[in-house]
BAFI-835003 format. One line per 5 residues: number of its first residue (from 1); their letters; for each residue x, y, z of N, C-alpha, C, O, CB. Coordinates in steps of 0.001 Angstrom, whole numbers, plus 500000, padded with zeros to 6 digits. Each point is the difference from the previous one (the first is absolute). Glycine has a CB too. Layout:
N
NUM = A = X,Y,Z,X,Y,Z,X,Y,Z,X,Y,Z,X,Y,Z | ...;
! end
This chain:
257
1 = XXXXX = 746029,763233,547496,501355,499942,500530,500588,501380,500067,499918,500863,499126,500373,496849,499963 | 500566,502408,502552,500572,501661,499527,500832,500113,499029,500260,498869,499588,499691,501807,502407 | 500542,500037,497491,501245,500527,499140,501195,499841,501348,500983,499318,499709,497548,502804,498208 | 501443,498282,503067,501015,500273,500985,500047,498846,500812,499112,499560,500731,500601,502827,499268 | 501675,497072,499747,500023,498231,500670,499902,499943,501782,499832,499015,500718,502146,500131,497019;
6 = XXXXX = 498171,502111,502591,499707,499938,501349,499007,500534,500716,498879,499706,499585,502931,500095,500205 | 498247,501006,501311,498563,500665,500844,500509,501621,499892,501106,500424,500337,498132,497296,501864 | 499779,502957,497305,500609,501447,500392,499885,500591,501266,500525,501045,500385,499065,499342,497581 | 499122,498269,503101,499747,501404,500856,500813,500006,501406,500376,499141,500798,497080,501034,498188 | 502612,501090,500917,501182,500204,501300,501249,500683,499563,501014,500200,500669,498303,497616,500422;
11 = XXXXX = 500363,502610,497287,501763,500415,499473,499469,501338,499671,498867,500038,499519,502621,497634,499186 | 499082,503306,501458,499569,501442,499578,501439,500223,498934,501170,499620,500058,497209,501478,502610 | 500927,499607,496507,501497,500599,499210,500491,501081,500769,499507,500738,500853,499822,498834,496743 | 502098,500287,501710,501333,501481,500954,499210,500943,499191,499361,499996,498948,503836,499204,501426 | 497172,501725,500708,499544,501672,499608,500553,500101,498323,499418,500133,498924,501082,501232,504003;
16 = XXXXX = 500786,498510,497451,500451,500629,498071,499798,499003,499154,500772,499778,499067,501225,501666,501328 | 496795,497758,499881,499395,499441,498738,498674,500770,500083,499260,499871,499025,501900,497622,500833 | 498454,503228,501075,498672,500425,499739,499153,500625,499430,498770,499966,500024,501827,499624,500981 | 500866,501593,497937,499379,500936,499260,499977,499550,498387,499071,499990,499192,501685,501808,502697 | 500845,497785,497962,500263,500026,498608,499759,497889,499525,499838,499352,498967,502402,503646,501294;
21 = XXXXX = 497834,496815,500655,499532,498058,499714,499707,499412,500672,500573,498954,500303,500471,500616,498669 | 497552,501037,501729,498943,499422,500848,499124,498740,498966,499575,498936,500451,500204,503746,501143 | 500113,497729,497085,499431,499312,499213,500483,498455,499678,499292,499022,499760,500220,503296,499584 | 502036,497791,500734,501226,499166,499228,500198,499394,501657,501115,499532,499769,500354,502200,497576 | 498411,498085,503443,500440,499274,501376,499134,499125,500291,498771,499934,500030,502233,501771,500893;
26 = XXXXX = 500138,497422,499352,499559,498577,500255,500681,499299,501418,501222,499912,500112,498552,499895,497104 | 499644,499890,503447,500752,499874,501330,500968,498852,500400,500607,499951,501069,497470,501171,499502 | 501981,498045,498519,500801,498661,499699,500297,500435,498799,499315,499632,499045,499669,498429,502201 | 502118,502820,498582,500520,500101,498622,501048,499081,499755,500125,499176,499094,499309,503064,500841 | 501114,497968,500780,501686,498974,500503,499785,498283,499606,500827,499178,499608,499724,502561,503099;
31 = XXXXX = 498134,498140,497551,499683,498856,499966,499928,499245,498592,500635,499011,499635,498373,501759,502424 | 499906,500083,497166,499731,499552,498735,499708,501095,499054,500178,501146,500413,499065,496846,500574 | 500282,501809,497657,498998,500556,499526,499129,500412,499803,499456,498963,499620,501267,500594,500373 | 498399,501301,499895,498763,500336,499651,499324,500900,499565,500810,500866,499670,499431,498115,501319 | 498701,501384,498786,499633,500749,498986,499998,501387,500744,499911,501002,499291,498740,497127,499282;
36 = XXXXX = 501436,502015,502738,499586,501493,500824,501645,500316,500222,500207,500937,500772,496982,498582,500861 | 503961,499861,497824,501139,500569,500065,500670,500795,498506,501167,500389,499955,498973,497694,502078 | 499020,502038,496969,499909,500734,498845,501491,499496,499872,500775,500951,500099,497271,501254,500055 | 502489,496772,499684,500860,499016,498574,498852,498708,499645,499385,499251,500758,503740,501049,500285 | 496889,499773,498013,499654,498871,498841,501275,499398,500205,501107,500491,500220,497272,500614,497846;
41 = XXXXX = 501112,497406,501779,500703,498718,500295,501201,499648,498515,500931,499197,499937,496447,499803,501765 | 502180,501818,497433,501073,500444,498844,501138,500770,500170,500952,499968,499220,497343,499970,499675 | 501643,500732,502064,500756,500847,500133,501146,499318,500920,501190,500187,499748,496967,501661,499776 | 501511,497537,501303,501382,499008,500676,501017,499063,499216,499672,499120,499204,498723,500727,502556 | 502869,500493,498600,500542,498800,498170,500062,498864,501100,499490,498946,499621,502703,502537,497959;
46 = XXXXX = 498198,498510,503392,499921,498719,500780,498839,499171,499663,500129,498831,500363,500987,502260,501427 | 498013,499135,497739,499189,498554,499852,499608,500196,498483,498854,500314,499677,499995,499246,503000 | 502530,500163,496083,499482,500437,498920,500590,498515,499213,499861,499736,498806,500072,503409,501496 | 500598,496189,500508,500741,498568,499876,499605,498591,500724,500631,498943,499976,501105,502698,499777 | 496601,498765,501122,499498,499694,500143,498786,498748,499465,499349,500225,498979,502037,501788,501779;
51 = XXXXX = 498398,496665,500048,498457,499435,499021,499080,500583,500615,498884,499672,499597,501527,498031,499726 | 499605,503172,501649,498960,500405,500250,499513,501317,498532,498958,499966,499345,501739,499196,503741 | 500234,501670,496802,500279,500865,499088,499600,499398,498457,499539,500861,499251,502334,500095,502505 | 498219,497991,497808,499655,499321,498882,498262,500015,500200,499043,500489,499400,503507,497932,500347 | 497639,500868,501279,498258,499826,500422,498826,501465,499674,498834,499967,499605,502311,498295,502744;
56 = XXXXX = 499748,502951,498010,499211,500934,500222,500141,500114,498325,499000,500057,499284,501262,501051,503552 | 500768,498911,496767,499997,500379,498219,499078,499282,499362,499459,500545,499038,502846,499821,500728 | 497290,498259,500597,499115,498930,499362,498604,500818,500530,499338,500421,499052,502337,496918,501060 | 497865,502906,500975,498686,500549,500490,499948,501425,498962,498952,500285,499422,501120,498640,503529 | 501109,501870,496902,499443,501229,498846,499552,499130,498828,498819,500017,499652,502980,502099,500895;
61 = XXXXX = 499067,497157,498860,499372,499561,498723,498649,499451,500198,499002,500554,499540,503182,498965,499574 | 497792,499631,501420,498392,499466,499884,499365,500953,500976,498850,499611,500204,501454,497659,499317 | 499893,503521,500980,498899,501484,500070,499374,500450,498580,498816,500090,499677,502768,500996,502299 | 499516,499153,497324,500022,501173,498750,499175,499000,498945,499458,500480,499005,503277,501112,501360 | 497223,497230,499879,499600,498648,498895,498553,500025,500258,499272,500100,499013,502918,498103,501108;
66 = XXXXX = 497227,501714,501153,498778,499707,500547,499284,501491,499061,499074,499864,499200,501650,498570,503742 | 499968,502994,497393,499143,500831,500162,499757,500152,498644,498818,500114,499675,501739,500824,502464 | 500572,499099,496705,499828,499928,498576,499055,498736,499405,499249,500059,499027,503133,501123,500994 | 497876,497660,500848,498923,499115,499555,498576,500163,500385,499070,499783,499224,502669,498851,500767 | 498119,501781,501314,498364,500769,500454,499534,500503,498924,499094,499489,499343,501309,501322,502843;
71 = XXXXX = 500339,500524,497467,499506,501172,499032,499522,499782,498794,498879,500349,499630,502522,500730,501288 | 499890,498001,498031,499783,499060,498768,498724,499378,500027,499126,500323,499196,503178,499182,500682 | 497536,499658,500957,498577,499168,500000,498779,500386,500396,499009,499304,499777,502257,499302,500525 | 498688,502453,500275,498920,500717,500051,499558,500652,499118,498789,500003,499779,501666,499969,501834 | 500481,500801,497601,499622,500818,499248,499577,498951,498593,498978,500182,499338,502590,502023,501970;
76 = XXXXX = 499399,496736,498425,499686,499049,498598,498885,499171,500327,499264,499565,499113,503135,500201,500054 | 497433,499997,501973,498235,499354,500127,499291,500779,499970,498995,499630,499392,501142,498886,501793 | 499767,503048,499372,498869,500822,499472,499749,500193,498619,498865,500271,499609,501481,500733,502225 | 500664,498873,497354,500038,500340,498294,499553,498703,500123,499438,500228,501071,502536,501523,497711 | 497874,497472,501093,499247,498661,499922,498654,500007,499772,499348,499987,498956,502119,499279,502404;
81 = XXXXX = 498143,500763,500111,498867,500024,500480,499184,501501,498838,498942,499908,499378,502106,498787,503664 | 499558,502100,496994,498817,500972,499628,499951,499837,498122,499062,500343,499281,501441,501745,503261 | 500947,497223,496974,499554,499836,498731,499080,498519,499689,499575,499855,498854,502654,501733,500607 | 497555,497611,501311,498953,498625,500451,498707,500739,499759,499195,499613,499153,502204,498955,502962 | 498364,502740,498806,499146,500285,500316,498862,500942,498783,498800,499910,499745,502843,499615,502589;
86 = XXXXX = 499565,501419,497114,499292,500613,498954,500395,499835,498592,500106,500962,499239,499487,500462,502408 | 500666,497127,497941,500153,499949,498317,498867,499074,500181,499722,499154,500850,503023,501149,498031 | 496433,500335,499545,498613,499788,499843,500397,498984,498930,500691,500336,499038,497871,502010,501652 | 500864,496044,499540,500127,499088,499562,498022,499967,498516,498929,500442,500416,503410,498476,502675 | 497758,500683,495920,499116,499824,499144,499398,498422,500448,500593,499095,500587,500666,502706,497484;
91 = XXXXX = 497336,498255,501413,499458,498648,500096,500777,498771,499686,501033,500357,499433,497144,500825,500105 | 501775,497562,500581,500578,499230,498791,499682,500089,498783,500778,499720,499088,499432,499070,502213 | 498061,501798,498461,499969,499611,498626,500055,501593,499029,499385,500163,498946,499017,497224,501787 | 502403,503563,499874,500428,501051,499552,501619,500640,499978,500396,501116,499665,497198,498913,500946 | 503240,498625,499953,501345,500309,500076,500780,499220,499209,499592,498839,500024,500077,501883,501990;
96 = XXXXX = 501131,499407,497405,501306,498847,499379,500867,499825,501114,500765,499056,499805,499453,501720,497677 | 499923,499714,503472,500842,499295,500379,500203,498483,500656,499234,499237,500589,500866,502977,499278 | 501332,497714,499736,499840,498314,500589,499820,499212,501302,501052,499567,500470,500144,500630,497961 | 497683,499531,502244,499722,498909,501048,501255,499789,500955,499931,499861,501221,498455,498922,497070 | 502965,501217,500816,501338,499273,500746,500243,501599,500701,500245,500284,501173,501134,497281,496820;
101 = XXXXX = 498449,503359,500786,500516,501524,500544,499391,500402,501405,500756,500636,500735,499354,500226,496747 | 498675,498859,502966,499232,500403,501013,500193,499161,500996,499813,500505,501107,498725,500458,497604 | 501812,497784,501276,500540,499396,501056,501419,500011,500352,500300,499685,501152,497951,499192,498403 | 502705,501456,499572,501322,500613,500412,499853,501215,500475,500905,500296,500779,500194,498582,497734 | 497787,502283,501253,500070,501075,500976,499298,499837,501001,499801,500997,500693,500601,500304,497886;
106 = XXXXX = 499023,497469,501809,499416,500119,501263,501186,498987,501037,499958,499956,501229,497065,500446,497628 | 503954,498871,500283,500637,499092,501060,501124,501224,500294,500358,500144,501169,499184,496869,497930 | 500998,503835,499907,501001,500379,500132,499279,501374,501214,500594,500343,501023,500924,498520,496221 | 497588,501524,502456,499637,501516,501043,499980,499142,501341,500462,500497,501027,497658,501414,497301 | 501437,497018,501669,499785,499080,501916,501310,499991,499821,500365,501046,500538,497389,497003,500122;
111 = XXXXX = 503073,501477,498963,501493,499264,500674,500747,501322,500168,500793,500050,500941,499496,497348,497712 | 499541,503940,500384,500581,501107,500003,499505,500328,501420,500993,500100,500720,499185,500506,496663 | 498788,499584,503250,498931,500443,501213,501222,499158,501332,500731,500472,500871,495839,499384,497557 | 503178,499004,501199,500200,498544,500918,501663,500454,500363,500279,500218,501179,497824,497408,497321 | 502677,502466,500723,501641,500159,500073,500212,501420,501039,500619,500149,501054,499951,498738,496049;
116 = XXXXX = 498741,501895,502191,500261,501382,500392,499182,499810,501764,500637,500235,501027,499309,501298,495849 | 499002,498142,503122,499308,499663,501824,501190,499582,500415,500565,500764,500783,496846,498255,499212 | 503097,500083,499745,500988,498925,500953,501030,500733,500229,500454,499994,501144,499070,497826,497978 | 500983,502837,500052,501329,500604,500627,499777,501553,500667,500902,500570,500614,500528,497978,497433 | 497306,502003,501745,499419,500986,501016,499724,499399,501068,500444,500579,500992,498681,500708,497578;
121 = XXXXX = 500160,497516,501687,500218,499442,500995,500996,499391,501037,499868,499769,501202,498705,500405,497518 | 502205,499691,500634,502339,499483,500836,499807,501578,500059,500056,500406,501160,502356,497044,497134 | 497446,503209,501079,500566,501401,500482,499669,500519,501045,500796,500144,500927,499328,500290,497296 | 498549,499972,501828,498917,500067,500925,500641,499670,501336,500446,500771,500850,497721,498587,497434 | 501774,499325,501703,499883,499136,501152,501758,500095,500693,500079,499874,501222,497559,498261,497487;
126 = XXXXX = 503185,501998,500799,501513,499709,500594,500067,501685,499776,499878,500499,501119,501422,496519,498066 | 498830,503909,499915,500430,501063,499993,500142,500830,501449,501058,500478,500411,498066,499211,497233 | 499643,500376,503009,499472,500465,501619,501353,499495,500525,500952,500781,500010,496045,498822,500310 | 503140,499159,500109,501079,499503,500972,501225,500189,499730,500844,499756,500863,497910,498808,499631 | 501592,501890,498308,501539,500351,499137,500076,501262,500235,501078,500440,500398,498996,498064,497632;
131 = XXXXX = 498597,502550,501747,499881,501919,501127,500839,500120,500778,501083,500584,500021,496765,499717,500367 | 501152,498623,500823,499755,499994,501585,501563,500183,499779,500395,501160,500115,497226,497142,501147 | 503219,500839,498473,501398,499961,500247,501375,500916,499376,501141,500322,500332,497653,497538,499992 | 500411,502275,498750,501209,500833,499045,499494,501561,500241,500669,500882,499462,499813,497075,498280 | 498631,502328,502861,499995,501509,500048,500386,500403,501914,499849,501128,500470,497880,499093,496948;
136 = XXXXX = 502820,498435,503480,500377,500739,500774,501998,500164,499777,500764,500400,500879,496543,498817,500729 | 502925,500522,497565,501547,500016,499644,500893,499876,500669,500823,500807,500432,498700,500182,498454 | 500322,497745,501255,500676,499064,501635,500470,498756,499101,499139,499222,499588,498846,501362,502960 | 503843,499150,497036,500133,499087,499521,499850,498711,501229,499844,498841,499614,501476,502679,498400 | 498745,498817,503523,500141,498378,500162,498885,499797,500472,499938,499286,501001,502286,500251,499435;
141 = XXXXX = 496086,501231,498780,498418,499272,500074,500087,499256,499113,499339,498976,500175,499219,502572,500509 | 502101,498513,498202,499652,499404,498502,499874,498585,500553,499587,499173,499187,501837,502445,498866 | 498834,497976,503096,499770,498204,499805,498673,499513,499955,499590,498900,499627,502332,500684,501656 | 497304,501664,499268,498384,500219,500419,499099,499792,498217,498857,499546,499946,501791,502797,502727 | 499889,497948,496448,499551,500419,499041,500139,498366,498980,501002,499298,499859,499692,503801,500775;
146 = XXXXX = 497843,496687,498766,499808,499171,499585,500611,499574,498517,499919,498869,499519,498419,501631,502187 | 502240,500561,497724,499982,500114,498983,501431,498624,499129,499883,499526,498869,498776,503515,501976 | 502217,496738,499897,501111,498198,499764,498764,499138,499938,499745,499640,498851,502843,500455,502966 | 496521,499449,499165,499295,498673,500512,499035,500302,498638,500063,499080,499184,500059,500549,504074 | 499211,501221,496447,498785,500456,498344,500767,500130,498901,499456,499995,498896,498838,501583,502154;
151 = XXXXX = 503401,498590,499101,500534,500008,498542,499321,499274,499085,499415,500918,499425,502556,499344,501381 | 497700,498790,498667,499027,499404,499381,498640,500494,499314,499579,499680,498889,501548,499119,502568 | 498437,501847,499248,498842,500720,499713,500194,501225,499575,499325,500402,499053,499692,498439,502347 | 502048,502088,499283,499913,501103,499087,500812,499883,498841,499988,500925,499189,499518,500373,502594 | 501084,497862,498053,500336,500156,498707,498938,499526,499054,500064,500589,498921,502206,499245,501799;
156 = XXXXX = 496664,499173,499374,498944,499071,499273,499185,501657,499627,499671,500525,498936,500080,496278,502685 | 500164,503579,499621,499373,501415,499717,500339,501304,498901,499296,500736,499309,500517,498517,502979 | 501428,500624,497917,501023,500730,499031,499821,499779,498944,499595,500999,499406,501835,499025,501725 | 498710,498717,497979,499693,499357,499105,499100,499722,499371,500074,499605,498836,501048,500101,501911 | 497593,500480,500054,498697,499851,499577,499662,501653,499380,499588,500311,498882,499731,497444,503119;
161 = XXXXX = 500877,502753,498669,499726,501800,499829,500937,500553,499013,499516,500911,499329,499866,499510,503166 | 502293,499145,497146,500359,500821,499525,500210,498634,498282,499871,500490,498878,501210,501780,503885 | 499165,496474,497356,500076,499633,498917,498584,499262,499258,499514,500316,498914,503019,499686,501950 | 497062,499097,499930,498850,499337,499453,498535,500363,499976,499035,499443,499477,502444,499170,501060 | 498650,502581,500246,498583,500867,500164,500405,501085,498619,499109,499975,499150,500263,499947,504172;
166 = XXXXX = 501386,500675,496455,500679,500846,498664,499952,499195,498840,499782,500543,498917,501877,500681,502407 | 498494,497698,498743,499630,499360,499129,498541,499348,498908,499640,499755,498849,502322,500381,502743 | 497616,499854,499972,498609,499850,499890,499571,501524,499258,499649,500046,498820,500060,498094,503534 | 500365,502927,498411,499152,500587,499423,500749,500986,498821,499884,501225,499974,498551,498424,502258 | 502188,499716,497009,500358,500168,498677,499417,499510,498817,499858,500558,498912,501738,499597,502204;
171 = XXXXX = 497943,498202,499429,499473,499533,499341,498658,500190,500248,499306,499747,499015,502457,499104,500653 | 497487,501597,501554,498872,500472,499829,499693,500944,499000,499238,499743,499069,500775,499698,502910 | 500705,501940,498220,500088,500465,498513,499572,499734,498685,499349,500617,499156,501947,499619,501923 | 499202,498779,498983,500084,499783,498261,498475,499364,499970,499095,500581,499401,503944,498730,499882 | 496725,499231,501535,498282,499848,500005,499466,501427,500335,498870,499853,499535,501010,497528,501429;
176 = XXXXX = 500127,503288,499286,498704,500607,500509,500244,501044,498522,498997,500678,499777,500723,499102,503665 | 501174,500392,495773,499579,500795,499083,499322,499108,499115,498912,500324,499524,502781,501358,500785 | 498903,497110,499398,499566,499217,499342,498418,499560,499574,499419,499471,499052,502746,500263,501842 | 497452,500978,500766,498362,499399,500569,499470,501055,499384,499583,499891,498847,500438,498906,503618 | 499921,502365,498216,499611,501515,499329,500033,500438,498908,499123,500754,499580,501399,499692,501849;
181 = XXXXX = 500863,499040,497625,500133,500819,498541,499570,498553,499418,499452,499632,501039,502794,502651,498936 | 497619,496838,499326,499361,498814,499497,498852,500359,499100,499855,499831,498789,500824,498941,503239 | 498668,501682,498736,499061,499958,499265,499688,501602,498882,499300,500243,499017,499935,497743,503172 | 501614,502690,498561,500169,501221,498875,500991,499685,498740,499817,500032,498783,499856,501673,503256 | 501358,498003,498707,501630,499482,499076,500910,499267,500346,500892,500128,500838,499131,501525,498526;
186 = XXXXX = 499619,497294,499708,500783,498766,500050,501518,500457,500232,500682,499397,500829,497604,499258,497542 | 502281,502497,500833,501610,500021,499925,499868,501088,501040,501184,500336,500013,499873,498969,497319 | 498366,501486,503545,500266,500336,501284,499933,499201,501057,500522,500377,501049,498927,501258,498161 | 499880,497080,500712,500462,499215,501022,501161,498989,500143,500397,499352,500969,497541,501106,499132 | 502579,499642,498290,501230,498929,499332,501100,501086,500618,500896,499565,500722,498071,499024,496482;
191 = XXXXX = 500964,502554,502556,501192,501102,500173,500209,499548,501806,500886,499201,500301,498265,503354,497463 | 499988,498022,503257,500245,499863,500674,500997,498601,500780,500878,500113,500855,497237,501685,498446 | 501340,496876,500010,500472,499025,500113,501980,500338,499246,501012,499668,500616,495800,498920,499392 | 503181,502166,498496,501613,500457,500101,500568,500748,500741,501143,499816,500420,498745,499953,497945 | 499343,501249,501918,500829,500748,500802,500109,499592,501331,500420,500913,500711,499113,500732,497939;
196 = XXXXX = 500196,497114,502057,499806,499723,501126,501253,498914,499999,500536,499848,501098,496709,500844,499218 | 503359,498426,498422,500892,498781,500255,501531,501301,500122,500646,499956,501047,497783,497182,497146 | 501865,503568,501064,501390,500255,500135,499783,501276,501656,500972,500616,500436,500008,498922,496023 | 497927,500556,504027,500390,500681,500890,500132,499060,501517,500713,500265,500969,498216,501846,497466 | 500102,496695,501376,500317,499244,500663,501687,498998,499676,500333,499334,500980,496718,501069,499338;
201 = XXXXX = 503380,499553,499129,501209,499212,499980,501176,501433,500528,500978,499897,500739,498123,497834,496888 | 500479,503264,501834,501216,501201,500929,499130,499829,501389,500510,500883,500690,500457,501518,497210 | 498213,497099,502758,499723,500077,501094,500328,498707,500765,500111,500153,501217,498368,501553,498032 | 501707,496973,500245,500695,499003,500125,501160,500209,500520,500343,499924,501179,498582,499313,497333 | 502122,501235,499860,501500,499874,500311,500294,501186,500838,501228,500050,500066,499448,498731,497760;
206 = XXXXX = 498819,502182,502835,500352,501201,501300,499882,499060,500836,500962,499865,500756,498122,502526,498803 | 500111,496950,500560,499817,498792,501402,501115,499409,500150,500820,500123,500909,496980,499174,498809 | 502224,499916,499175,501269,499284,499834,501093,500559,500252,500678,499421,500849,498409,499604,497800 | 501543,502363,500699,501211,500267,500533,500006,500689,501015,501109,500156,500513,499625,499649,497740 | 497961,500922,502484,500235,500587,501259,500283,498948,501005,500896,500246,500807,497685,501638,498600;
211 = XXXXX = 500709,496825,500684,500271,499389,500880,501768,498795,499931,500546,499187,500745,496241,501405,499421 | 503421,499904,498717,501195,499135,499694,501010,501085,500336,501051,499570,500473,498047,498682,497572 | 500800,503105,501805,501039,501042,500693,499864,500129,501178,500956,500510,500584,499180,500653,497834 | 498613,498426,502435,500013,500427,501273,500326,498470,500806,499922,500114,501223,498247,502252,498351 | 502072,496671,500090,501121,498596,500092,500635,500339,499989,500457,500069,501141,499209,498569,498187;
216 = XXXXX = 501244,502007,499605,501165,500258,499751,501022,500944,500962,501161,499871,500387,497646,499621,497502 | 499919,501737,502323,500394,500505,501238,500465,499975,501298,500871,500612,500618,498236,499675,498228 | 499863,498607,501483,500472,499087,501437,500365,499360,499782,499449,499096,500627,499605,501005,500507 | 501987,499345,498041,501237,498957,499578,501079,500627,500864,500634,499581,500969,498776,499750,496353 | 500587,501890,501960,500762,500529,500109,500141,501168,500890,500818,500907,499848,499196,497980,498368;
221 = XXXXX = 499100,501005,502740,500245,500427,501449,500531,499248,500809,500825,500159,500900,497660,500909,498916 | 500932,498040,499757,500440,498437,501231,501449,499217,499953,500579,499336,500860,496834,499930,498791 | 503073,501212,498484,501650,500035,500038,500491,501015,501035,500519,499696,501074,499664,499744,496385 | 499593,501808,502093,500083,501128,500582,500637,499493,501719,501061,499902,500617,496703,501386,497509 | 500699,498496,502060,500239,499729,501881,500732,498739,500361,500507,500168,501109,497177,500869,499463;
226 = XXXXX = 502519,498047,499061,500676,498962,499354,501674,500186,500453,500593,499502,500957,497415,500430,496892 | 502568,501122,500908,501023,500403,500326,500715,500782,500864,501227,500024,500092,498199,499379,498463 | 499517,501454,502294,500210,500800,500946,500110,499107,501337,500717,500313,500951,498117,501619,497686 | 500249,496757,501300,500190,499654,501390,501484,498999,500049,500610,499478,500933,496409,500671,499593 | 503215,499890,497867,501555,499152,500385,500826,500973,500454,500779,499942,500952,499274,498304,497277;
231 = XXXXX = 499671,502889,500835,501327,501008,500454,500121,500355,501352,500942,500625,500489,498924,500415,497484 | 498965,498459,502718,499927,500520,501166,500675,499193,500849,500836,500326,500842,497276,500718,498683 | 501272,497358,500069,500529,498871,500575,502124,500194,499858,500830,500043,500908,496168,498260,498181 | 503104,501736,500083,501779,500573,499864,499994,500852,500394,501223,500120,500067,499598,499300,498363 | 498787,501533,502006,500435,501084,501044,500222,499444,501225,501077,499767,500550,497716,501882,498436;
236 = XXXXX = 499937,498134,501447,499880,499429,501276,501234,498544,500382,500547,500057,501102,496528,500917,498522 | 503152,498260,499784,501357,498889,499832,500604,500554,500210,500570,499707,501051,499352,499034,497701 | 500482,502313,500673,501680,500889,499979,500446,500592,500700,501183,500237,500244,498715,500046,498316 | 498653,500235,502118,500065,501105,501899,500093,498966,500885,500410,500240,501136,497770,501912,498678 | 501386,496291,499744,499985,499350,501208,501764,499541,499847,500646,499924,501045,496246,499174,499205;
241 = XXXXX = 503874,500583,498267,501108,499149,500324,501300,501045,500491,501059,499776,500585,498008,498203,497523 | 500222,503405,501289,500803,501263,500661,499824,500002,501567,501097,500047,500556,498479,501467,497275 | 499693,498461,502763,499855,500005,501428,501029,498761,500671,500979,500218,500714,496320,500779,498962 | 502098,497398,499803,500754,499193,500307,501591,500056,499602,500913,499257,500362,496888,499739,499652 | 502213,502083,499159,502060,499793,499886,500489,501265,501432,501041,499966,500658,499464,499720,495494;
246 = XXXXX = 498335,501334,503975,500546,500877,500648,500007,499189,501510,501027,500111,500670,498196,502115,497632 | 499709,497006,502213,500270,499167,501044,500852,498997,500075,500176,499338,501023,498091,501229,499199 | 502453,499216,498443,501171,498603,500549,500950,501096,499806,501030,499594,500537,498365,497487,498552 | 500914,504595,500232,500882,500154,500129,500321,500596,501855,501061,499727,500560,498825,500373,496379 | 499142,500598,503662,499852,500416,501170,500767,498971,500688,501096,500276,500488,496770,500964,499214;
251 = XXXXX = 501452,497166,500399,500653,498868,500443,501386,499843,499989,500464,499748,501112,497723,499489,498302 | 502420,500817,499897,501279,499637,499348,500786,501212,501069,500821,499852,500906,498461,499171,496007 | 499961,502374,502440,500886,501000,501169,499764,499584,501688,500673,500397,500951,498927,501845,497189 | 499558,497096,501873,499701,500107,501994,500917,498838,500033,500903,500188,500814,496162,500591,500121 | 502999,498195,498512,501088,498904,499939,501361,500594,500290,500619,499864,501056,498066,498830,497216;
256 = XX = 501726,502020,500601,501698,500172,499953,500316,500850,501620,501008,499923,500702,499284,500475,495966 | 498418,500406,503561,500197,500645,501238,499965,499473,501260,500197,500722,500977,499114,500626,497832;
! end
């Protein structure tokens, strides 16, 4: 699709755009927006009260969500995968450790693997079409952009990468020292298991209150906007019953005359 909603050919730019903003000319400027008229669609306040304008604010966030969730899960499934790969497990009949221990690090390293794929995968796959759109900085393309109709998914994605995949591999942690130190020292694999509950419960309650402040936040934007569109709404009443007194008073004078 072009960037430029119309045809260029046949339009030459004016001379005194030719030296200093041959670059910045756009031959339907008058018309719309776009990216070869060097304003960003931020920069207009006219469309800052906008749903289209909401829309484009919703496409940054789940931009910025996808790409932090890409990164997260790539990188915590590679720590996965390569500690799967090189902790050197003992025979059975040369290890203490417990039977249950080795099958909790093998369910927990797949589901750690499994969580982290899936939301590299929503990322992957929708991130491209959320680009295509947000890097030509055109608020009225955003309808083009998939990213309202997948709300659903990137957030599942979000969630997978930043709480329940973090989770996971916290508790991978603690098995895999468990697996490794065992058989040297019993209370280096007990330690790890303490030092692993109080850092996981401060990693809990941050969850907890980040996501209970960032509610709280958009509570209280939405009062915010809330009250602005009444004040607006009483503005607007007051210009209209001001107008209507100034037209019955006009009346009244063309009468007596």
């Amino acid at each position: 699709m072009s960037v430029w909603s119309a045809s260029t050919i046949g339009n030459n730019p004016p001379h005194s755009y030719t030296n200093s903003r041959s670059i910045h000319w756009c031959p339907n400027l008058r018309q719309h927006k776009c990216v070869m008229s060097g304003e960003t669609p931020l920069q207009s306040g006219d469309t800052l009260h906008t749903p289209a304008y909401l829309s484009w604010r919703k496409l940054q966030l789940s931009r910025a969500k996808l790409k932090a969730s890409s990164k997260t899960s790539a990188l915590l499934s590679g720590f996965a995968m390569v500690a799967m790969v090189e902790v050197q497990l003992n025979p059975p009949d040369q290890t203490k450790v417990p039977p249950a221990m080795l099958v909790a690090f093998t369910v927990c390293t797949t589901l750690l693997v499994a969580v982290h794929m899936l939301a590299l995968m929503i990322s992957t796959c929708i991130l491209p079409n959320i680009e295509a759109v947000g890097n030509l900085h055109s608020i009225s393309l955003v309808h083009e952009s998939p990213h309202e109709r997948l709300h659903w998914y990137i957030e599942v994605a979000w969630a997978f990468s930043t709480l329940l995949g973090l989770i996971l591999f916290l508790v991978e942690i603690a098995i895999l020292c468990w697996v490794k130190f065992y058989d040297l020292s019993e209370t280096a694999a007990w330690s790890a298991c303490v030092v692993l509950i109080p850092v996981m419960i401060v990693f809990l309650a941050f969850a907890v209150h980040f996501y209970m402040s960032l509610a709280t936040h958009k509570y209280e934007v939405t009062v915010t906007g809330i009250k602005e569109l009444e004040l607006l709404k009483e503005q607007i009443e007051l210009g209209d019953h001001d107008s209507r007194m100034n037209n019955l008073t006009l009346l009244d004078q063309n009468r007596m005359m």
